[in-house]
NUDO-828390 format. One line per field, with one value per atom (N, C-alpha, C, O): residue number from 1; residue in one letter; chain; atom name; x, y, z. Coordinates in steps of 0.2 Angstrom, whole numbers, plus 5000, padded with zeros to 4 digits. Last residue first. Example, Ala and Ser with C-alpha at 12.3 -4.5 7.8 and 13.67 -1.06 7.14 Angstrom:
resi 2 2 2 2 1 1 1 1
resn S S S S A A A A
chain A A A A A A A A
name N CA C O N CA C O
xx 5064 5068 5064 5067 5066 5062 5066 5071
yy 4989 4995 5000 5006 4972 4978 4984 4983
zz 5035 5036 5039 5040 5039 5039 5039 5042
END
This chain:
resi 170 170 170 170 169 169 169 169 168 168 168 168 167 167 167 167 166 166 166 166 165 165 165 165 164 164 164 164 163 163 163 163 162 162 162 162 161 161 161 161 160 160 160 160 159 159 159 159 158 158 158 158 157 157 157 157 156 156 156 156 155 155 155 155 154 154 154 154 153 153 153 153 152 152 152 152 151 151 151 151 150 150 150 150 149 149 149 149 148 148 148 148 147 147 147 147 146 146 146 146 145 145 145 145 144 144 144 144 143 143 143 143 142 142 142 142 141 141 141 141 140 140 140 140 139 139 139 139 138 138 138 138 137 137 137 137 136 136 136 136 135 135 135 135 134 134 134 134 133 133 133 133 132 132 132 132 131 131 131 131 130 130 130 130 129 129 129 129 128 128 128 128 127 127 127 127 126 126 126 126 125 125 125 125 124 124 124 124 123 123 123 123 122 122 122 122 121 121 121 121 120 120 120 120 119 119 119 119 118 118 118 118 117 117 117 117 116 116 116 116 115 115 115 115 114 114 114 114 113 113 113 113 112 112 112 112 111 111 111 111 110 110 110 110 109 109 109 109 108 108 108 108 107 107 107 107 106 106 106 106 105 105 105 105 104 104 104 104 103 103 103 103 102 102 102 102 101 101 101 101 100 100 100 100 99 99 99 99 98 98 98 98 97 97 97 97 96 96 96 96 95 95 95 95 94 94 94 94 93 93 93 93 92 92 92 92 91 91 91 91 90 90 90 90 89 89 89 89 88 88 88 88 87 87 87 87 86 86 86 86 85 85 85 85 84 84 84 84 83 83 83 83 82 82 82 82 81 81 81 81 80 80 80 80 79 79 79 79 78 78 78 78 77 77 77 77 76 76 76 76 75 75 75 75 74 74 74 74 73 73 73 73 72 72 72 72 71 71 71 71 70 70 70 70 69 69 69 69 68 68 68 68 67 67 67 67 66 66 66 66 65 65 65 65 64 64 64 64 63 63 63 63 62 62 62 62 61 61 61 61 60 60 60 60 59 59 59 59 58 58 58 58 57 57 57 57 56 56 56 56 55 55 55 55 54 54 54 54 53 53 53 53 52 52 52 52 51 51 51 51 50 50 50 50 49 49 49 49 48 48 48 48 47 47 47 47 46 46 46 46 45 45 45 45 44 44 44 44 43 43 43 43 42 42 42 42 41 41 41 41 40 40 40 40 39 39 39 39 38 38 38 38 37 37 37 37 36 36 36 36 35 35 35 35 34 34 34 34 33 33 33 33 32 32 32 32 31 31 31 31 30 30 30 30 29 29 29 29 28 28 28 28 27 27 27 27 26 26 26 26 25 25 25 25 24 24 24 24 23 23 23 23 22 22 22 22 21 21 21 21 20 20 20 20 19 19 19 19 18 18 18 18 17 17 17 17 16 16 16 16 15 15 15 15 14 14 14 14 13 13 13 13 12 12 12 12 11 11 11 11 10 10 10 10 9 9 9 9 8 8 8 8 7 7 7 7 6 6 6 6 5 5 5 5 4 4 4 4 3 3 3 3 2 2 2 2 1 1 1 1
resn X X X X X X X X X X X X X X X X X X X X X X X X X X X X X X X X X X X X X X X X X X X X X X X X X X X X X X X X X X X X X X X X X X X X X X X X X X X X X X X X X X X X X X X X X X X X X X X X X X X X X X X X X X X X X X X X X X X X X X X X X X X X X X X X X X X X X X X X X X X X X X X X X X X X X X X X X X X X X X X X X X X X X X X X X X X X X X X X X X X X X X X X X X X X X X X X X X X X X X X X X X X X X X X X X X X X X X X X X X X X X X X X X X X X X X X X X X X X X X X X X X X X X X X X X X X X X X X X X X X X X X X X X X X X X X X X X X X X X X X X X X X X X X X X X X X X X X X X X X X X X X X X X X X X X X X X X X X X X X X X X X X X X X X X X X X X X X X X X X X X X X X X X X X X X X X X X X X X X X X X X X X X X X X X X X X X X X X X X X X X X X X X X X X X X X X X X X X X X X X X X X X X X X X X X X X X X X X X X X X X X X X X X X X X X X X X X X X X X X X X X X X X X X X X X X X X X X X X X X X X X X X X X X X X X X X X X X X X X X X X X X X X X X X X X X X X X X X X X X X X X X X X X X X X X X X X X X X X X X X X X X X X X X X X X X X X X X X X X X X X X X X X X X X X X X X X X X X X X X X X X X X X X X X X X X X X X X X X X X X X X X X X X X X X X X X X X X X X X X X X X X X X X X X X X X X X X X X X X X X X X X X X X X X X X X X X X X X X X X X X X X X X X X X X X X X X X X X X X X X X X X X X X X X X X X X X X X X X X X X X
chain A A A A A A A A A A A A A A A A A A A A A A A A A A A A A A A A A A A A A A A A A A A A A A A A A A A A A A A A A A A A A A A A A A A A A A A A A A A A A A A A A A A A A A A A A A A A A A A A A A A A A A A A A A A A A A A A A A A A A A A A A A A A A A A A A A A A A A A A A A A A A A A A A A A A A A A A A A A A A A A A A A A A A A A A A A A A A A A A A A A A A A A A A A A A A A A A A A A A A A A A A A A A A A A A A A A A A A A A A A A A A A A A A A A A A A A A A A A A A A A A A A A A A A A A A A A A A A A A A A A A A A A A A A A A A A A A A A A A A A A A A A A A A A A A A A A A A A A A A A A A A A A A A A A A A A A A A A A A A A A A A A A A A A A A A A A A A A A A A A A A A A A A A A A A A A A A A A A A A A A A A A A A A A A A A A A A A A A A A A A A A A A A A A A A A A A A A A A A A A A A A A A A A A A A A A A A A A A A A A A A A A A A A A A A A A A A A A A A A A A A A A A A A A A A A A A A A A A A A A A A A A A A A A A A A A A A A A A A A A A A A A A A A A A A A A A A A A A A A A A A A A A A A A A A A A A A A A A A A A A A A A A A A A A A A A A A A A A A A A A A A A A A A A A A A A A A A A A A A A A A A A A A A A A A A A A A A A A A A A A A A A A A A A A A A A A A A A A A A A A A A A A A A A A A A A A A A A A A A A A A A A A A A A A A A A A A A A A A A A A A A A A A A A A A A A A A A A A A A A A A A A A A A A A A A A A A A A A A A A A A
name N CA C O N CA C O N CA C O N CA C O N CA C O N CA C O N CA C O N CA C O N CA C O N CA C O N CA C O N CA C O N CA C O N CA C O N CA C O N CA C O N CA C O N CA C O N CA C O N CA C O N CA C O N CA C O N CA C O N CA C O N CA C O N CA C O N CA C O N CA C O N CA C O N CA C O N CA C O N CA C O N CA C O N CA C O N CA C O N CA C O N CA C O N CA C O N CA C O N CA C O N CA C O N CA C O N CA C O N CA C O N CA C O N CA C O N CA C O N CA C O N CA C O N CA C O N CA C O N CA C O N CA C O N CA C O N CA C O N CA C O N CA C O N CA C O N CA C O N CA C O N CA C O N CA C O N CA C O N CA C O N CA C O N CA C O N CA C O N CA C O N CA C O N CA C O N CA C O N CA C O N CA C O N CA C O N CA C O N CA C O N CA C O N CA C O N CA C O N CA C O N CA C O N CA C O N CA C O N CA C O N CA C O N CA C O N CA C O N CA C O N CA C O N CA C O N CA C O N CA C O N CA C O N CA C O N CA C O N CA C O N CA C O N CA C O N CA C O N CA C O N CA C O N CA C O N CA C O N CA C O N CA C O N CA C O N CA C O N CA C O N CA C O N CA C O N CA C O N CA C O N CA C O N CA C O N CA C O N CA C O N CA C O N CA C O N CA C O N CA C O N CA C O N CA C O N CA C O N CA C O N CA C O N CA C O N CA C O N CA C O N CA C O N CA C O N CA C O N CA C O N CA C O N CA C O N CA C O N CA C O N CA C O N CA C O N CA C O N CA C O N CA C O N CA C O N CA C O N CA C O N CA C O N CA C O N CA C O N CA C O N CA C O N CA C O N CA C O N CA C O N CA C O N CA C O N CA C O N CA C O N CA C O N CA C O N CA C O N CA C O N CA C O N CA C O N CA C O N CA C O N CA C O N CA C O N CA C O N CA C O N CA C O N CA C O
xx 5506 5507 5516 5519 5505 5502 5504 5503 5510 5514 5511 5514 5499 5505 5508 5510 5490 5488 5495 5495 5496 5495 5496 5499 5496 5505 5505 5509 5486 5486 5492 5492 5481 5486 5488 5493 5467 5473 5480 5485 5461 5461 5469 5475 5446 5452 5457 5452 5434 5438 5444 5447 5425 5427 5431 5431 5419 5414 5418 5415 5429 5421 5418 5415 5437 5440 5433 5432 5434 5434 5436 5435 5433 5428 5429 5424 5447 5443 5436 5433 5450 5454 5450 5448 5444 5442 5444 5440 5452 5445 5442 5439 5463 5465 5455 5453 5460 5462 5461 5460 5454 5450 5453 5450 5467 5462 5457 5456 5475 5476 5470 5469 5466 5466 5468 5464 5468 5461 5460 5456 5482 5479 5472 5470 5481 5485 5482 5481 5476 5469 5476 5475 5474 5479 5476 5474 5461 5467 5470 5469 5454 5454 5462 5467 5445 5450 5449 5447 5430 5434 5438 5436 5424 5425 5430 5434 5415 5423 5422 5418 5405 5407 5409 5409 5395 5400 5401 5399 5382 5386 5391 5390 5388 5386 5387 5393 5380 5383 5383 5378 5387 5383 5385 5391 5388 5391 5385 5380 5390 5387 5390 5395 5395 5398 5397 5400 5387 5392 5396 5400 5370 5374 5384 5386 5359 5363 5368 5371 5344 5353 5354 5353 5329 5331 5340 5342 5326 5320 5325 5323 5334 5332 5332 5335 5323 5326 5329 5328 5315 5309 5316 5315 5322 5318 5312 5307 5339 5334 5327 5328 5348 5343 5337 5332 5357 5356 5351 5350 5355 5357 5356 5356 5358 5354 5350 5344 5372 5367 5360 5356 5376 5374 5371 5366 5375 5370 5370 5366 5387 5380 5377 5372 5396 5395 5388 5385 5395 5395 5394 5391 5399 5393 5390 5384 5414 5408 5402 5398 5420 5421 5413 5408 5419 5415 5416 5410 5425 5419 5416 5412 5437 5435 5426 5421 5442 5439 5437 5434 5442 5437 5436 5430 5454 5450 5443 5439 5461 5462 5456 5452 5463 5461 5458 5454 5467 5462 5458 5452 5481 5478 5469 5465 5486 5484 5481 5478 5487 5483 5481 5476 5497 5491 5486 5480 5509 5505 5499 5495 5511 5509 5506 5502 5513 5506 5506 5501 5524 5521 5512 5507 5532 5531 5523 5518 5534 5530 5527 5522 5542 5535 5529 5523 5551 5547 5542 5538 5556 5557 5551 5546 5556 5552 5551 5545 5559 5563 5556 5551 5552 5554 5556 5552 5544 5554 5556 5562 5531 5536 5544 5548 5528 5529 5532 5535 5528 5531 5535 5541 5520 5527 5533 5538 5507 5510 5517 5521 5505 5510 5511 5513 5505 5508 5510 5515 5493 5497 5505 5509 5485 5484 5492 5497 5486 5488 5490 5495 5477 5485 5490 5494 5464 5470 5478 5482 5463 5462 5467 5472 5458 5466 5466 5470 5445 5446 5456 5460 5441 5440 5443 5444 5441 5448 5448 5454 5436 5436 5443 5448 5435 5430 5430 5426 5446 5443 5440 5442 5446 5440 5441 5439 5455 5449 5443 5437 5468 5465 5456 5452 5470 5469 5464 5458 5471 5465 5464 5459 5484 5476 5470 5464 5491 5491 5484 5480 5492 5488 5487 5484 5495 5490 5487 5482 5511 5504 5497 5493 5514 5514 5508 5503 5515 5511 5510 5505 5525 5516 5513 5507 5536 5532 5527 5523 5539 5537 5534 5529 5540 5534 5535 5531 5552 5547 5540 5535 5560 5557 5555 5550 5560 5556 5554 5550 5557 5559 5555 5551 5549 5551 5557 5561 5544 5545 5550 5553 5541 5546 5549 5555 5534 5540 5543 5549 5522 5527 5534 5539 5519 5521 5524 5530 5514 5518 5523 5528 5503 5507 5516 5521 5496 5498 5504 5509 5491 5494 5497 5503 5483 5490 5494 5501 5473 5478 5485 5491 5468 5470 5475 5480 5464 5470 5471 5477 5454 5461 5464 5470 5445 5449 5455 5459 5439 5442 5446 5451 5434 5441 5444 5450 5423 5430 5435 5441 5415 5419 5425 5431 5414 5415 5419 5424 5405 5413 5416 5422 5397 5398 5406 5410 5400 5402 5401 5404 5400 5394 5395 5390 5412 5409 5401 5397 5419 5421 5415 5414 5424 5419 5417 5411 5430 5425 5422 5416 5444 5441 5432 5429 5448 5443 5441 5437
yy 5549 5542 5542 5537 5563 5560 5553 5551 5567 5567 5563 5562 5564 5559 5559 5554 5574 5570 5563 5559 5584 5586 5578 5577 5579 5580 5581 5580 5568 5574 5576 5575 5559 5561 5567 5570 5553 5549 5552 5548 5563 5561 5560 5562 5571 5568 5564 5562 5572 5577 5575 5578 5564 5569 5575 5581 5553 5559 5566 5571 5545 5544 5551 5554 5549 5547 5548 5552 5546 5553 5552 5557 5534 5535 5544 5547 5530 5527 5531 5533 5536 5539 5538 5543 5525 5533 5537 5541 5515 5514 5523 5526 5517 5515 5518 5522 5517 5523 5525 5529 5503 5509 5516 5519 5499 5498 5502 5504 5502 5506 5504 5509 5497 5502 5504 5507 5482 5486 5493 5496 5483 5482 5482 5483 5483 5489 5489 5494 5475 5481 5486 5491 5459 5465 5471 5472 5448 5453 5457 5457 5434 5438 5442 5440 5434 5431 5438 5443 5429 5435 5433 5430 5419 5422 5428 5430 5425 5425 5425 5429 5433 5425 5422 5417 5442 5441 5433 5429 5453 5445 5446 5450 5467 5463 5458 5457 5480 5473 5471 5473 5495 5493 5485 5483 5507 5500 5498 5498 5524 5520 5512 5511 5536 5533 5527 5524 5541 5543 5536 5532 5535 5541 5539 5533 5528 5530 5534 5538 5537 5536 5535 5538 5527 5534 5531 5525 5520 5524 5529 5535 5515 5515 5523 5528 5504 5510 5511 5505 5494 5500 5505 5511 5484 5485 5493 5496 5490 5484 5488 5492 5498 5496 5491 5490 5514 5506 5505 5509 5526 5523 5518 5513 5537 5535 5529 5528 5542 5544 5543 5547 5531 5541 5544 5548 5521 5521 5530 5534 5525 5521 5523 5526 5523 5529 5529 5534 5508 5517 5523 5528 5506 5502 5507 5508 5511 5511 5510 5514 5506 5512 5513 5516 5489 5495 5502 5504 5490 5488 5491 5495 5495 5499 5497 5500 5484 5491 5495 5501 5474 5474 5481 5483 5479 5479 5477 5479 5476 5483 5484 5489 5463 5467 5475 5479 5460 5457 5462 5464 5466 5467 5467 5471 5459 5467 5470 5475 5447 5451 5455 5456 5449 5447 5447 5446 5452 5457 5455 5459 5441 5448 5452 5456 5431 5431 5438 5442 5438 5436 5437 5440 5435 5444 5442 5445 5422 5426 5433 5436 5419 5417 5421 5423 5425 5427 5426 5430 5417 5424 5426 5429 5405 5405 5412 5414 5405 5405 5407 5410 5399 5404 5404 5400 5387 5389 5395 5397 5390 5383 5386 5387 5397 5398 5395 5397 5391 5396 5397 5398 5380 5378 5385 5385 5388 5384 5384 5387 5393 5397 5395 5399 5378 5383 5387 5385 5376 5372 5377 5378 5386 5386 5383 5386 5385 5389 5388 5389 5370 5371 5377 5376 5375 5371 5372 5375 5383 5387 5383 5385 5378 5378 5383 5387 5377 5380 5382 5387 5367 5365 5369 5367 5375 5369 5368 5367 5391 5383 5381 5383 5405 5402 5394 5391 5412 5408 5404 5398 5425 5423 5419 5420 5419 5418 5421 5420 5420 5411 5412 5407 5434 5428 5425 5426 5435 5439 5436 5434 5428 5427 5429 5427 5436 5429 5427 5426 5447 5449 5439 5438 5442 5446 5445 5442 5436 5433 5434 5430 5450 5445 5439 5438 5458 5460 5455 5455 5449 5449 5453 5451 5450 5444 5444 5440 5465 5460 5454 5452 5466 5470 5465 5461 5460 5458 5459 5456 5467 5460 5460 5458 5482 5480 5470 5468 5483 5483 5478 5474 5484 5477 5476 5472 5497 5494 5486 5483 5501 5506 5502 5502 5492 5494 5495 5495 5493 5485 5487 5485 5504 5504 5494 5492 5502 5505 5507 5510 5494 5490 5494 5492 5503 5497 5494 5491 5509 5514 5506 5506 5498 5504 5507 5508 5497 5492 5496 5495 5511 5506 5503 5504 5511 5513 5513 5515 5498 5499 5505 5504 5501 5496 5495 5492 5516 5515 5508 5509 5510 5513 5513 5512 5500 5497 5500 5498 5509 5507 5502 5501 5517 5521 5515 5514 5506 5509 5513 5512 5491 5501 5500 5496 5476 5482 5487 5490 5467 5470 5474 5478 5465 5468 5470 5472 5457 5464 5470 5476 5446 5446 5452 5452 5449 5447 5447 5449 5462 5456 5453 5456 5469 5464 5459 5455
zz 5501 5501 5499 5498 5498 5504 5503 5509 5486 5491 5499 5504 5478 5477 5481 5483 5479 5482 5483 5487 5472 5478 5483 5488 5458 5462 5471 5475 5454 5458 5460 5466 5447 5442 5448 5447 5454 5455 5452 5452 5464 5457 5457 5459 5474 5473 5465 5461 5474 5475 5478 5482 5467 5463 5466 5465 5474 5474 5470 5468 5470 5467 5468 5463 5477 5470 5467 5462 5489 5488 5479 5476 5490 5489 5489 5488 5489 5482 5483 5478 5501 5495 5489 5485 5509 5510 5504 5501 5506 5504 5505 5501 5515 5506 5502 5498 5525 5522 5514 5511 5525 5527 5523 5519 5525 5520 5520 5515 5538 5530 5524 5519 5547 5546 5539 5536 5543 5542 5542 5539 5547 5539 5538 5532 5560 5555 5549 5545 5564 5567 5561 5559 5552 5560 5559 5553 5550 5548 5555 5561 5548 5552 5549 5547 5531 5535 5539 5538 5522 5525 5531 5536 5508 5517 5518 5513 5494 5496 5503 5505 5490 5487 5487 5484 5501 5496 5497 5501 5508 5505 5500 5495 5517 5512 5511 5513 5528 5529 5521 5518 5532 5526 5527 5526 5545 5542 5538 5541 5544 5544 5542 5538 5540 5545 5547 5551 5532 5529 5534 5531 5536 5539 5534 5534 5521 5527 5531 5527 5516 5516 5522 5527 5514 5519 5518 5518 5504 5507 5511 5510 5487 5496 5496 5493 5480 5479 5484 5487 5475 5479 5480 5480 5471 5468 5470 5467 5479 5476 5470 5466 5479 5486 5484 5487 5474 5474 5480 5485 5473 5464 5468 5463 5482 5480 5475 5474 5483 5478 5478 5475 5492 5495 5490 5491 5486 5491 5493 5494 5476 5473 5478 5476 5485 5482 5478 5478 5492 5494 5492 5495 5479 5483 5489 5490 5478 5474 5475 5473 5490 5490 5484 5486 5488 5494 5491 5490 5474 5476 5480 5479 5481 5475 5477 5479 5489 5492 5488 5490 5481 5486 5488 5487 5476 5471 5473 5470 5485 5482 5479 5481 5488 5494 5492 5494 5477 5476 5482 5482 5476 5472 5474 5473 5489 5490 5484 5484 5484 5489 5490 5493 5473 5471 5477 5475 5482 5476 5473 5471 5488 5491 5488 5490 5480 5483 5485 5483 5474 5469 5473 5471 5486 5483 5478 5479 5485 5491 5488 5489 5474 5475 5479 5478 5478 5473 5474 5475 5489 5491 5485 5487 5482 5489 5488 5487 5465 5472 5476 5473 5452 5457 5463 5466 5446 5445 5448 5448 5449 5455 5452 5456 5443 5448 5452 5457 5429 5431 5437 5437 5431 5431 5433 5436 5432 5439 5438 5442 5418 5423 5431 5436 5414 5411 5416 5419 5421 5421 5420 5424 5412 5421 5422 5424 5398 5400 5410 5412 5401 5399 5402 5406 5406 5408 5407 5411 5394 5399 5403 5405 5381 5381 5389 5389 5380 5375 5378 5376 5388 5383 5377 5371 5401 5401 5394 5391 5399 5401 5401 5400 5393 5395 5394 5391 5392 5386 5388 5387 5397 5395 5389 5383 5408 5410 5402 5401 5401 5403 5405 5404 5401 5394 5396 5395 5415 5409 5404 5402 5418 5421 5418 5418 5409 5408 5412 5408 5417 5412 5407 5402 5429 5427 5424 5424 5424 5428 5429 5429 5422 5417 5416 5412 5433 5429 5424 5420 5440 5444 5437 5436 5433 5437 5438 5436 5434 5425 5427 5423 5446 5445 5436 5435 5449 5452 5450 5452 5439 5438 5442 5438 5446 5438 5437 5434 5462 5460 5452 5452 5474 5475 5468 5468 5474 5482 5481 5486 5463 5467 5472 5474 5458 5454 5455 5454 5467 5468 5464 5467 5464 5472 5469 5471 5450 5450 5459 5460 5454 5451 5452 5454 5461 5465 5460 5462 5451 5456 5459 5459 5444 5441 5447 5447 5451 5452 5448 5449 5450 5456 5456 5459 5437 5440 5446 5448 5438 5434 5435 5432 5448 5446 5444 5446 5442 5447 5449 5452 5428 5429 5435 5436 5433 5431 5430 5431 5441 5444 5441 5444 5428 5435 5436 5433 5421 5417 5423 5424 5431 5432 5427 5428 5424 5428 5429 5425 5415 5419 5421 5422 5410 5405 5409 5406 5419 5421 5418 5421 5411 5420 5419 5420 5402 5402 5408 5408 5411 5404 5404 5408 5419 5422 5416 5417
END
């Protein structure tokens, strides 16, 4: 999460980071090793460029830099490249929900007075966010749901991402 990241719950940046570990390691299996050296490069190239806070400290450049990359990739790449950085972003949304959740059953979030009464487990928690929300297929909402029940069993500690148990579910 690099600089942005240093406000964060350490909770929720590890669940972040093996997240996206577990995801990186599904692009390795699914799309094979150069496609996963592509996107984890990009990455971790994106982590650079964001904490050198600007265009003034070579941030441009770099930007430009891994445009050129992009463009020398076939269509086919390219696409993988978006797909893994959606399901990244999708990923790392749901870690925020899963957390934001786990924070509200504790008790630990709700402003300045606390919150008064928990909601039901089942409950929908509306939030602003800084991003719109595109319309999705009723399958990819489901799996995200899935995905986000796993992060929030991850949170309450009855589930763990090294699991041999839990590996074979997926």
């Amino acid at each position: 999460m690099g600089q942005a990241g240093k406000h964060l719950s350490p909770l929720l940046r590890q669940l972040v980071r093996e997240s996206v570990a577990a995801l990186g390691q599904v692009v390795r299996r699914e799309e094979g090793q150069a496609a996963f050296r592509r996107v984890e490069g990009l990455r971790r190239s994106m982590v650079r460029l964001r904490a050198l806070h600007g265009v003034e400290a070579g941030g441009l450049r770099g930007l430009e830099h891994e445009f050129k990359r992009l463009k020398g990739l076939t269509r086919a790449e390219q696409m993988g490249v978006a797909r893994a950085f959606t399901l990244m972003l999708e990923l790392m949304n749901a870690c925020e929900s899963a957390y934001r959740g786990h924070r509200i059953r504790q008790g630990g979030v709700g402003g300045s007075g606390g919150v008064r009464k928990l909601p039901a487990p089942d409950s929908i928690i509306y939030v602003l966010t800084a991003h719109p929300t595109e319309a999705r297929s009723p399958q990819f909402i489901r799996v995200m749901r899935q995905v986000q029940a796993v992060l929030s069993d991850i949170l309450s500690g009855s589930w763990t991402f090294g699991s041999r148990e839990n590996q074979r579910h997926w």
